[in-house]
N, C-alpha and C positions, 0 to 999 in steps of 0.2 A: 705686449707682443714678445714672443721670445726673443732672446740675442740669438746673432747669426751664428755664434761660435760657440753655440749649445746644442747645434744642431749635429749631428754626429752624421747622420743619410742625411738625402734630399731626394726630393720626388723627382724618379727617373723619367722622363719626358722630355722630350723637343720638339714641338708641332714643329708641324705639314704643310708646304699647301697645296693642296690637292688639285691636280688637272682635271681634263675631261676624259673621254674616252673611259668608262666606267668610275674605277677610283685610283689615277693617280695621283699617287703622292710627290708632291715637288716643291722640297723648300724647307729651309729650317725659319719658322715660327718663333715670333718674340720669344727671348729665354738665354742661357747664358750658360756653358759648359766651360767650366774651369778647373783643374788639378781634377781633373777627371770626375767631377760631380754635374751632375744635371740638374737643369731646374725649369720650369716651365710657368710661363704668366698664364694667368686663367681670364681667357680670353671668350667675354660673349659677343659671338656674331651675331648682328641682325639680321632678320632673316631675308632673303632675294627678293628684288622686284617691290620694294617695297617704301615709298621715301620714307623719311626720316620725320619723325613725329608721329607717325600714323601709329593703327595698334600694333603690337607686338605680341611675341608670344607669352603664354602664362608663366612669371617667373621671377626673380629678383626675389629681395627682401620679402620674407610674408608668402610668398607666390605659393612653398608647398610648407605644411607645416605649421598655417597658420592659427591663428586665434579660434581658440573653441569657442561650439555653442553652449548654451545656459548647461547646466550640471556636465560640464564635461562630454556632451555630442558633439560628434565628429562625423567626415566624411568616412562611412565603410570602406576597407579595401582589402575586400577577400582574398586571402593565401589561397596560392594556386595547390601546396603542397601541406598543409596544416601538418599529420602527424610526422614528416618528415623532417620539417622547421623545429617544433616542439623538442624532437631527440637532438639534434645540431645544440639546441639554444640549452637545453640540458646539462648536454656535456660543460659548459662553463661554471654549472653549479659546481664543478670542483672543488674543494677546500672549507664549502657552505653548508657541506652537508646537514653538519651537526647543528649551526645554527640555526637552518632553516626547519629542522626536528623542533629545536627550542621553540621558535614563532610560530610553527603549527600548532603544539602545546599549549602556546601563551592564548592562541587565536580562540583553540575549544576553548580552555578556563576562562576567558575573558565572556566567552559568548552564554558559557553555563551559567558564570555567575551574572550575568547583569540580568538573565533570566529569572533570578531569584528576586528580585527588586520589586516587581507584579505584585509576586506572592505574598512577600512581608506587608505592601503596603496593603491588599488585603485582609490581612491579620490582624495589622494595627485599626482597622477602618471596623473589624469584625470586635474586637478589644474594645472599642468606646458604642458598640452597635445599641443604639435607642430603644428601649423597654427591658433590659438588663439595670440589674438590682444597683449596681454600681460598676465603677468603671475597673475595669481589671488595670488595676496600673503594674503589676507585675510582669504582665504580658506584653503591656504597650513598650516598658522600659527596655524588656529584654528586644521586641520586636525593631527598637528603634536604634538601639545600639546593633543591632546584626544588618539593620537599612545601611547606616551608617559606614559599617564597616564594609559591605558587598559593595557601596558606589565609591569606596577610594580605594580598594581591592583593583577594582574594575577599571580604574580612572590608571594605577601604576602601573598596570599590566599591559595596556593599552599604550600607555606612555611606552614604555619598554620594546614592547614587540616594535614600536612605530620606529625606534632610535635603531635596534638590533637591524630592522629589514631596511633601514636609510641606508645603514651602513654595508649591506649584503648586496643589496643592488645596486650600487655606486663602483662595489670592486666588479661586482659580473660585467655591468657595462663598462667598468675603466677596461678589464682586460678588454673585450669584445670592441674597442675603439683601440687599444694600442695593435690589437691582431691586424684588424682592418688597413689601418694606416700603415704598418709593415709588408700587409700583400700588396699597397698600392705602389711600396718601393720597388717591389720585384715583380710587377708583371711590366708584359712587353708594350713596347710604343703603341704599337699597333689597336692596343686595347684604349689607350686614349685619344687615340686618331678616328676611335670609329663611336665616338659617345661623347654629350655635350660634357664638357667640365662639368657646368653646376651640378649636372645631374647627379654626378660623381660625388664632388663636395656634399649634394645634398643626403645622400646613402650615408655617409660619417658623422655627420650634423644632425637632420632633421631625424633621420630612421631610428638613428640609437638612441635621443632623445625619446622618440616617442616608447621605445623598447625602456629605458630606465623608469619614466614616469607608469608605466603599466606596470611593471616588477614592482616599486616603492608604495604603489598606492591600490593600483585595482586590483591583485592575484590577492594580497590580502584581505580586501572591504569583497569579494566574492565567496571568500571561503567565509568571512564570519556573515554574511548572509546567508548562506545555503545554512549554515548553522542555529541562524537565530531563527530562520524559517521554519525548520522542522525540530525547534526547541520548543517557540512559540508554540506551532500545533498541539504538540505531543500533554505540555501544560493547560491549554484550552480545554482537549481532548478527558483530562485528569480533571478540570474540572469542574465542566459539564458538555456533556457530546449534545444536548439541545442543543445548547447555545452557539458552539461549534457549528453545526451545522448552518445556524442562523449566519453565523458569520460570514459563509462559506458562500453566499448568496453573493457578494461583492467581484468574490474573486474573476468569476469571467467578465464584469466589466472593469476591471482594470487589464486584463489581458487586450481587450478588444480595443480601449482606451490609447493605451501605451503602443501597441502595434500599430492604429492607424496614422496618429502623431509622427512615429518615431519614421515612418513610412513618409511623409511629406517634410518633415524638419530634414530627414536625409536629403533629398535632394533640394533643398533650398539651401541647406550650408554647403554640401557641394558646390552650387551655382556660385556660392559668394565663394568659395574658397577660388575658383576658377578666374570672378573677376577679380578679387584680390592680385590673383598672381598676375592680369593683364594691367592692372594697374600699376603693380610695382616695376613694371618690365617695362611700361612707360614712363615712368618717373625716372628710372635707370639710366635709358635711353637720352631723356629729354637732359639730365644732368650731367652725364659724360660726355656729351656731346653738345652741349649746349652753346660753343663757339660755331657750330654748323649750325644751330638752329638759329644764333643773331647774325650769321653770313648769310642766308637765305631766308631772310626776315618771318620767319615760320613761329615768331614766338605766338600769334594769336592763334593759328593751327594747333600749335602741342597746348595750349590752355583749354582747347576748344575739345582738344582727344580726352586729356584730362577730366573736365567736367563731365562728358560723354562719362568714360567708365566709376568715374565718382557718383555719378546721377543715379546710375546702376549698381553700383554696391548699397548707395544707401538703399535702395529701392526694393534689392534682395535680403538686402537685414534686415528691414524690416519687416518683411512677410518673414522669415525664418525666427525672429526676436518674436512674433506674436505665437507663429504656432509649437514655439517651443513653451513661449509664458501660457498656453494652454495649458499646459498637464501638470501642472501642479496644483491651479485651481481646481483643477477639474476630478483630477485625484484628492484634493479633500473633500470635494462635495459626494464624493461616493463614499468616502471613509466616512466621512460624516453622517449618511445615511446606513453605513454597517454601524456606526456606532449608535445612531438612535432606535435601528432595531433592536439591537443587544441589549437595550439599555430598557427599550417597550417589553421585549420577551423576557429579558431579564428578570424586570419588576414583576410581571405575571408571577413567575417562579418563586420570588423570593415571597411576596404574598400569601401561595400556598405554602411556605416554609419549605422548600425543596432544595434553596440555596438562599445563601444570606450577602448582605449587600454587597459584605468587602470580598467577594466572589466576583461577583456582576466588575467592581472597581477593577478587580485584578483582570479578569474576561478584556474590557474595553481595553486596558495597557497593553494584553499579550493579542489583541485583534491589531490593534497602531503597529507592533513588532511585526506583525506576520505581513499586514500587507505593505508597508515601507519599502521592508525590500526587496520586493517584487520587480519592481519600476528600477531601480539600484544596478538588480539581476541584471535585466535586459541592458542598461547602458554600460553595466562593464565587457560581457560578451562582445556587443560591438565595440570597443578598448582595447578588449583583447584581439579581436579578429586583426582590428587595425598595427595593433602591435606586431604580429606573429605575422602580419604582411610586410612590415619595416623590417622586421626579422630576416623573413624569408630574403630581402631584395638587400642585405650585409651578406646573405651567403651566398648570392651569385657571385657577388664581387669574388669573395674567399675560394669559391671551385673554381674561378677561372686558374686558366694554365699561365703557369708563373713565365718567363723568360724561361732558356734553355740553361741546366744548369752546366757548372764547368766540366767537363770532360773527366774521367779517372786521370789523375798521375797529371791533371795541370799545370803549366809551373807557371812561378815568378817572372812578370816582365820588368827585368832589374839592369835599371843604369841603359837605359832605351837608345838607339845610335838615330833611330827616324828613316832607315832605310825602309822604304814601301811597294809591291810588289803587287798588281792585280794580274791574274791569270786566268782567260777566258770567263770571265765573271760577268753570270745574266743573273736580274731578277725584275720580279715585277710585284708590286704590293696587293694585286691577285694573281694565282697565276695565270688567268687565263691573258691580262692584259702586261704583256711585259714592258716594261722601263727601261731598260740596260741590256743591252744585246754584245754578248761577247766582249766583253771589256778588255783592253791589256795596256799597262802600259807598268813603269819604273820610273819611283821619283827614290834619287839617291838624295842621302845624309845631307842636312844642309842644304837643296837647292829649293826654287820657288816655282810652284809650278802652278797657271793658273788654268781654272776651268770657264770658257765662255761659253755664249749658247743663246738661242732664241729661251724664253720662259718652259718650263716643263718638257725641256729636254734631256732633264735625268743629272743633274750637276752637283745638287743635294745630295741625290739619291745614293751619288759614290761616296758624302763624303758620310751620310748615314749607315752605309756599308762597311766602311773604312773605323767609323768609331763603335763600331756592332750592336746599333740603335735596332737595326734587322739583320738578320743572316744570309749571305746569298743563298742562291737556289741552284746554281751552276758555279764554276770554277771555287776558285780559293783565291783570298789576299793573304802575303804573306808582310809580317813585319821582320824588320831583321832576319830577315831566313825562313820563318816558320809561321805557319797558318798561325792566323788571330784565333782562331779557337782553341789553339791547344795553351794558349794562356788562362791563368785566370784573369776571367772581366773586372776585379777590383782592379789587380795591377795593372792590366791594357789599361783603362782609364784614365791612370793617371798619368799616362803617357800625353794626352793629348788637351789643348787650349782649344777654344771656341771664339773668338769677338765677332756680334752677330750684329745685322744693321739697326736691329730693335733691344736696345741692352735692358735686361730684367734687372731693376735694384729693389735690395728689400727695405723694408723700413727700420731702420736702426741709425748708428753711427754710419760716415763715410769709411773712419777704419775697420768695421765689422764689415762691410759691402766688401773693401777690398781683400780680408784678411780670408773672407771665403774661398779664394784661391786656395789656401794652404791655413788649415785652421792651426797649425800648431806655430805660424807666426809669430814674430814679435813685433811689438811696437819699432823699432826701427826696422826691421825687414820691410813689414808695411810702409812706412814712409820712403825708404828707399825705392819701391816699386812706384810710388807714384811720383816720386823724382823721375826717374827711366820712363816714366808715361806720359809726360809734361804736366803733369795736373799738382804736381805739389803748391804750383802759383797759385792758381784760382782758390784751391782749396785753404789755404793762409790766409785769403784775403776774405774767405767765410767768418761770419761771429763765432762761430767756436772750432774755427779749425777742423781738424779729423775727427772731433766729436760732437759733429755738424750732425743735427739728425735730419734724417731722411725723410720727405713724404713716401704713398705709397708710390711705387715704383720710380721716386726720386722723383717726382713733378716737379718739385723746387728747387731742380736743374734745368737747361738746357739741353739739350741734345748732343752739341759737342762735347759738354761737360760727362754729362753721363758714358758717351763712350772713352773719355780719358777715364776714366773710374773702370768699366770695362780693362781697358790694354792695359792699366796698372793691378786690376785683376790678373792678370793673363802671365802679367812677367812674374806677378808672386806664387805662381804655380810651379814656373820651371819648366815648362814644356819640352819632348823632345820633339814634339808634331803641333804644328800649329795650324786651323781653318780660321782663317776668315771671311766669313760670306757678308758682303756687300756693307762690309766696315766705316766708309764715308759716304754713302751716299746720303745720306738727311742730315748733311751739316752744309755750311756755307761753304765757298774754295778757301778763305783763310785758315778756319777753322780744320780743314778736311788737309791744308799744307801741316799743320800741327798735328793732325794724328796720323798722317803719313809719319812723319820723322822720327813720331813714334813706336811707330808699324814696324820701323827701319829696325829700330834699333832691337824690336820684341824679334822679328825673324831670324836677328844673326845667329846662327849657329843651328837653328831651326830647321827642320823640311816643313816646309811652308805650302798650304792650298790656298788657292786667291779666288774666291768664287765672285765676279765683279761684270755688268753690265756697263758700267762706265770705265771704257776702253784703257783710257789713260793713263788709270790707277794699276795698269800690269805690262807696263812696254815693259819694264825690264825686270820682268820673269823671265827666270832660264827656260822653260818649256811653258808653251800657250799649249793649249788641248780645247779643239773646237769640237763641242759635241752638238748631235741635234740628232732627233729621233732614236732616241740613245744609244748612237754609236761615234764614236773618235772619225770624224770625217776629217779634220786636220790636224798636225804637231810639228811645230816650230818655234823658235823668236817670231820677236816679233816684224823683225826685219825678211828674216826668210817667208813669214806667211803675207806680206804685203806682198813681195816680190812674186808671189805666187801666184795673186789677184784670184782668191779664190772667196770662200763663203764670208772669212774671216775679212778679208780685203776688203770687201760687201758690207760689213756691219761697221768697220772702223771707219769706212768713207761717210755709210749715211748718218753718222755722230759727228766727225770732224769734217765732213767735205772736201776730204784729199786724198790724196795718194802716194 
């Protein structure tokens, strides 16, 4: 895994969680913004209505992407746009040009000489031929040294080309996965608010894989087919068009052969490829969750889904295992009957002295050449279609519309005061369904202001606004005086901290976790921050201290723990804007007095947002901001909005049962 502080970007993202009323968005989603970097956990939902155990959809490990059939069949997945893909996927042959000149090169030479190889051993079989006076050993010696030299000729060149295009396709697909993963830094939230993760992940992973393996192995074994094809004939044809002809008898059953096969093995490894992925998505399921599945005693239910779709894959492979082991049999017994004609008509001929044996010998070699790769043909085609469909589905990603870029003449947000300014600010994450209706309010330098509210009344959605996760659609916010756009968004950024109720850790050290606040830290900076966070204790009292490594997303932490690893992220950024969205609530009250005091000490100096459903954790904010249906219905302390007995009055009574 790489180190945290190798990382230079990080994946721009903070889910959502999305209301009803079409698609609002409300909520910042597991993930963690620090010193102005985003980061986002890849979060699979299971899908509604659905208990736990039962199937799920096609996906996880294996689910796309998975295990070929016998010689390399695949599920087809026809390019919407083939010659349009083809020109895109092109243009990264930049720099290859000349090399891939060379491997075309080496591809004919490799394919003309091995075509010589028939021939000689013809010559040599013609050189000891039966009713000759004696054996031409002149002929055979010279023939056997030029065998010799055309099959290690053949063998280097091969070698060569295979090394040359390893290495050509390796850089086209390194760049075309470094492009890819650069667009996913700079497009908008919104683009991953409306598409599974995996899916996402799976277009970097699964698509470009299958894009390099087509480049390194089939664009090449096609071209030297089409070549050995119409080398083969053209040598048959030289020498003899009888026999040729006789050959030629074979050809449309293997077309018919290989079509009808290829035709039923597709959808039968489709089918497995489908249950694979329901399988893996149960397996997924049943393991990450597997504390719900022994709390709702469901462990003989998920065994019982399990052998269900295990029963079914095996069930599917093996009808796809058989009608794929069809065609190869099936393809020698027809080669096998072009070779016994060749071999019958042959003999006629040589009989009447019209061709001689080591003719017939070489005939039979260059018929094996001609139709082999016929069948080769057709499954690279489908390779390729499949390829240039993984292709095509890396440049949707590439043409979508990036984020909005910085304004001309944007400046520097340098040495930030945290004074915040909304001004009649509406948006809605369509626009037909709006979220935020006329926004206003002013949180001065240093004060704390918190946002309450029933669920999806828009509390996120400003503070998503605020850090320009989206753009309003009405009004302007201003920071320190001046609209947040006319910044540039690196330096806005780093204006501003995140501790969210779900903290994202990666896996590495605890000092690398922290130090992602501010990667040019040091080792004491870092410790200092997690002093200021409370967690220097716990962490000490770890087997390796701050070079504690981490499960994924920190599982071998606690929940408090990891949000003190959070807030001592947060102080090693420096903030001059600090959110925090619903900071204690999945911690115990001891635990939750401890990252308050924390809290305390990260907000000084701070303008602080406090997005918190558990009332208690914001009596003393300077400004309460009671939203719902997104608009500011009330603003006060917390003293003046009780005194009010209004909405706010309403929700801290039915929590605390007073007044």
């Amino acid at each position: 895994m790489p180190r945290l502080d190798d990382q230079s970007k990080t994946i721009q993202n903070q889910g959502n969680e999305h209301k009803t009323q079409g698609s609002r968005v409300e909520g910042l989603e597991s993930g963690a913004v620090t010193g102005g970097m985003r980061t986002e956990k890849t979060d699979t939902k299971a899908e509604p209505s659905r208990p736990f155990g039962m199937p799920g959809r096609p996906g996880g490990p294996g689910g796309m992407g998975g295990p070929r059939g016998p010689r390399g069949m695949i599920p087809v997945a026809k390019p919407k746009d083939f010659k349009g893909t083809i020109i895109k996927l092109v243009s990264y042959f930049k720099n290859e040009y000349l090399l891939l000149l060379a491997i075309f090169i080496m591809i004919v030479a490799s394919s003309l000489i091995g075509l010589r190889g028939p021939y000689l051993v013809g010559r040599a079989i013609d050189a000891m031929e039966p009713g000759k006076d004696a054996v031409e050993f002149g002929v055979l010696s010279i023939t056997i040294t030029a065998l010799t030299i055309v099959y290690v000729l053949n063998s280097a060149i091969t070698f060569l080309q295979g090394w040359i295009m390893a290495g050509v396709s390796q850089r086209i697909v390194y760049r075309l996965r470094t492009v890819l993963f650069a667009k996913l830094q700079k497009l908008p939230l919104k683009f991953f608010d409306t598409r599974p993760h995996g899916e996402v992940m799976s277009r970097l992973t699964n698509d470009i894989d299958n894009v390099s393996f087509t480049l390194s192995q089939s664009v090449t074994q096609l071209m030297a087919s089409v070549i050995t094809i119409v080398g083969s004939l053209v040598m048959m044809i030289r020498l003899s068009p009888l026999l040729t002809l006789v050959s030629m008898i074979t050809v449309p059953l293997v077309f018919i052969l290989t079509r009808t096969i290829a035709r039923k093995t597709r959808i039968l490894f489709k089918e497995q490829q489908a249950t694979l992925g329901k399988l893996n998505g149960h397996i997924e399921e049943a393991i990450s969750g597997l504390h719900i599945v022994k709390a709702f005693n469901h462990e003989e239910k998920s065994i019982e889904v399990f052998e269900e779709y295990n029963s079914k894959l095996q069930q599917v492979g093996i009808k796809a295992q058989i009608w794929s082991g069809f065609l190869m049999p099936l393809m020698n017994v027809i080669s096998n009957l072009g070779f016994v004609a060749i071999a019958a008509f042959g003999g006629i001929l040589a009989v009447n002295g019209l061709i001689t044996v080591g003719v017939i010998a070489s005939f039979i070699s260059y018929s094996k050449q001609f139709t082999r790769p016929l069948n080769e043909i057709a499954n690279t085609f489908n390779t390729i279609q499949s390829a240039i469909a993984s292709a095509e589905r890396v440049f949707e990603i590439l043409d979508e519309v990036e984020e909005p870029a910085d304004v001309p003449g944007a400046l520097e947000l340098k040495e930030p005061k945290g004074n915040v300014v909304f001004k009649d600010v509406s948006f809605g994450y369509r626009p037909d369904v709006p979220i935020l209706k006329n926004i206003n309010f002013e949180a001065k330098k240093g004060s704390r202001i918190a946002l309450v509210g029933p669920t999806g009344a828009g509390k996120t959605t400003i503070v998503n606004l605020l850090v320009r996760f989206y753009d309003t659609l009405e009004g302007e916010i201003l920071i320190d005086g001046r609209n947040i756009k006319d910044y540039k968004r690196e330096s806005l950024m780093k204006c501003f901290s995140i501790v969210l109720q779900d903290t994202y850790l990666f896996s590495g050290t605890i000092r690398e976790n922290i130090r992602y606040g501010r990667l040019d830290a040091t080792d004491e900076e870092v410790e200092e921050a997690a002093r200021m966070a409370n967690a220097d204790t716990f962490i000490k009292r770890l087997p390796k201290g701050y070079d504690t490594e981490l499960s994924e997303s920190g599982g071998n932490l606690s929940q408090g723990q990891r949000q003190l690893l959070a807030i001592a992220r947060a102080f090693l950024a420096r903030p001059a804007i600090l959110i925090l969205d619903e900071a204690t609530s999945n911690v115990d009250t001891r635990t939750e007095l401890n990252i308050q005091e924390a809290l305390l000490k990260l907000m000084s100096g701070c303008t602080s947002f406090i997005i918190a459903h558990r009332l208690s954790t914001i009596r003393n904010a300077d400004v309460i901001m009671v939203i719902n249906d997104g608009r500011i219905i009330e603003k006060g302390n917390h003293e003046t909005l009780m005194a009010k007995k209004g909405f706010y009055y309403e929700l801290y009574s039915s929590q605390f049962g007073e007044g």
